[in-house]
DOLUMBA-466273 format. One record per residue (C-alpha): x, y, z; residue in one letter. Coordinates in steps of 0.2 Angstrom, whole numbers, plus 5000, padded with zeros to 4 digits. Layout:
N
XYZa...
END
This chain:
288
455646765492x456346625504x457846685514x459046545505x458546625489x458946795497x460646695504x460946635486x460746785476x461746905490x463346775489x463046785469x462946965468x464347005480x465546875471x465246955456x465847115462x467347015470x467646945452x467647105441x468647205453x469947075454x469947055434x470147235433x471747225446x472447065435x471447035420x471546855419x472546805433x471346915442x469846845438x470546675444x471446755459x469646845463x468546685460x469446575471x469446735485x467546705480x467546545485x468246545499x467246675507x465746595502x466346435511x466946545527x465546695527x464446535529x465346425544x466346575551x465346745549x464846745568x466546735573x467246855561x466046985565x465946955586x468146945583x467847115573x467147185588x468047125601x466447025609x466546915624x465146795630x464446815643x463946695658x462346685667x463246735682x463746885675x462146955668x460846875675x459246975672x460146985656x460046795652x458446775659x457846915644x458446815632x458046635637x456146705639x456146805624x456746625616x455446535621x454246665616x454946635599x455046455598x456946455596x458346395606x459346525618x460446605610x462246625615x462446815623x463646915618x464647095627x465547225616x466547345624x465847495618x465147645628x463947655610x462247595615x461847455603x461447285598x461547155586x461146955581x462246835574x462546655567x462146555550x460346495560x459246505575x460446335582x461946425581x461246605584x462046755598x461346905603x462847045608x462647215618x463647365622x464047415637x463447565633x461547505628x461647415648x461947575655x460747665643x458847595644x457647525656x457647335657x455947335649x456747445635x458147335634x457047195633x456147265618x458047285610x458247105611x456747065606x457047125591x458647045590x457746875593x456546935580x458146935566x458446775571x456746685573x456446775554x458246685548x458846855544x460746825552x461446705540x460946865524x461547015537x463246925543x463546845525x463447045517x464547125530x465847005528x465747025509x465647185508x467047225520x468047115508x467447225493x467947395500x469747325505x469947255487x469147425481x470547535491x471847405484x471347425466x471147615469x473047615474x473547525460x472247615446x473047785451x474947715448x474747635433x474647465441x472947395428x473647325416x472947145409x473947005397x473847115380x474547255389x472847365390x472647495403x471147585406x471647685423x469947805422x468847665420x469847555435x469847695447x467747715442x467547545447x468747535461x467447695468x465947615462x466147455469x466047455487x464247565484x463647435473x463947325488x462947435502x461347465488x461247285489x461547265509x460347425509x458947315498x459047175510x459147265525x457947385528x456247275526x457047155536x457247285549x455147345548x455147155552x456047135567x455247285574x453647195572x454047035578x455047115593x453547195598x452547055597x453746935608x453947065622x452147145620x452847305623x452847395607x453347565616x454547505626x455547465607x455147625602x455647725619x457347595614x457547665598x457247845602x458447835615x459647745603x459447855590x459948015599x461547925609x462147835593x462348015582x463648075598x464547935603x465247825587x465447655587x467547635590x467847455583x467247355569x466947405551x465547525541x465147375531x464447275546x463147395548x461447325544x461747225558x461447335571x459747395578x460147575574x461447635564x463247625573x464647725564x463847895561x462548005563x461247995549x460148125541x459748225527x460248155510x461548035521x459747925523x459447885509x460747785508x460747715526x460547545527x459247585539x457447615539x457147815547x457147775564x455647905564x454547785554x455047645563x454547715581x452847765573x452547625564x452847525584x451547675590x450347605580x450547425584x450347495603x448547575598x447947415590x448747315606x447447425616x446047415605x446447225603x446747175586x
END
């Protein structure tokens, strides 16, 4: 499946959910109110998603000057990948993480934490952004940014219509009220929106490993990242920025994860991802 087909069917998918929980909060009115926010969402997550999400948390760009060795990663990473530099990106966070922006690779920025700089080894950090560059090289930016806008949207309608399902404010043109069912779908809702960020995601995420590795030749260096990343992430929480937005990191920023937590991750186990980059590192050696 192309990644417009992907784009297509996410913006399809997550309108619909933006359309039933506003039909349920006005019943016709609703419905109109909630397809025009559909619209316009669509028309923004496209053009504007970067900057909603960098605004979200806080990012500034960053100038050769200021990061050197930083922007020389990235521009040789580029190049490696056949793609113009992207635009780098800082968040202030003492959370050690990473992600890629942007609707396509012309238009693309890579952002760190503080906390990943002062973390990992430049050829660690180097395999992070790799894999960043591999999101972007695979078009994977324009689905991740477009579902975290959209599914931010979801969970504030969601908390909206839970409000007004538990005071009796669902009530369509005839005068019908269903508050057991509203507040059902008002909960639903925004998990209907991360199973289908979560379906996207987490193949996409194998793929970047693989292509990360691949563009900085270092398949350990991505896993020694990701370890590292892994154990740092669980004790110190990402501050800024919303849940929904996620799928964008390399390692999963809000929480911890584990246990039955994981199977609803938008993230692949970071266990099997660091053994799956072992792997490539043995048939690096041997070649193949």
């Amino acid at each position: 499946m192309t990644s417009q087909l992907k784009t297509v069917l996410l913006l399809a998918l997550l309108s619909g959910i933006i359309i039933v929980l506003g039909g349920m909060l006005g019943g016709r009115t609703g419905v109109v109110f909630a397809f025009g926010l559909a619209l316009l969402m669509n028309l923004g997550s496209y053009w504007y998603s970067d900057k909603i999400v960098l605004s979200m948390y806080h990012a500034r760009e960053l100038a050769p000057e200021e990061a050197p060795q930083l922007h020389q990663i990235v521009e040789e990473l580029a190049r490696n990948a056949g793609i113009p530099k992207p635009r780098v990106c800082v968040v202030p966070e003492e959370a050690p993480n990473a992600f890629a922006t942007g609707r396509d690779p012309d238009h693309a920025v890579v952002a760190v934490t503080d906390g990943i700089m002062r973390l990992l080894s430049l050829e660690e950090l180097r395999g992070v952004l790799a894999h960043e560059m591999g999101h972007i090289a695979n078009r994977d930016i324009l689905i991740q940014t477009i579902a975290g806008v959209m599914a931010s949207a979801i969970v504030t309608l969601a908390h909206i219509f839970q409000f007004t399902a538990i005071f009796g404010g669902n009530r369509d043109e005839e005068g019908g009220s269903n508050p057991v069912a509203a507040l059902l779908l008002a909960l639903l809702a925004p998990m209907a929106a991360g199973l289908i960020q979560m379906a996207i995601s987490r193949s996409r995420e194998y793929l970047a490993d693989d292509t990360g590795a691949r563009l900085c030749g270092q398949p350990l260096a991505l896993a020694g990242a990701l370890h590292k990343l892994a154990v740092q992430s669980g004790q110190i929480p990402m501050q800024s920025g919303n849940p929904s937005t996620e799928q964008m990191f390399i390692v999963t920023p809000m929480y911890a994860m584990g246990g039955m937590a994981s199977l609803f991750s938008t993230h692949p186990p970071i266990e099997e991802r660091i053994r799956r980059l072992q792997d490539m590192a043995v048939r690096f050696r041997q070649g193949r």
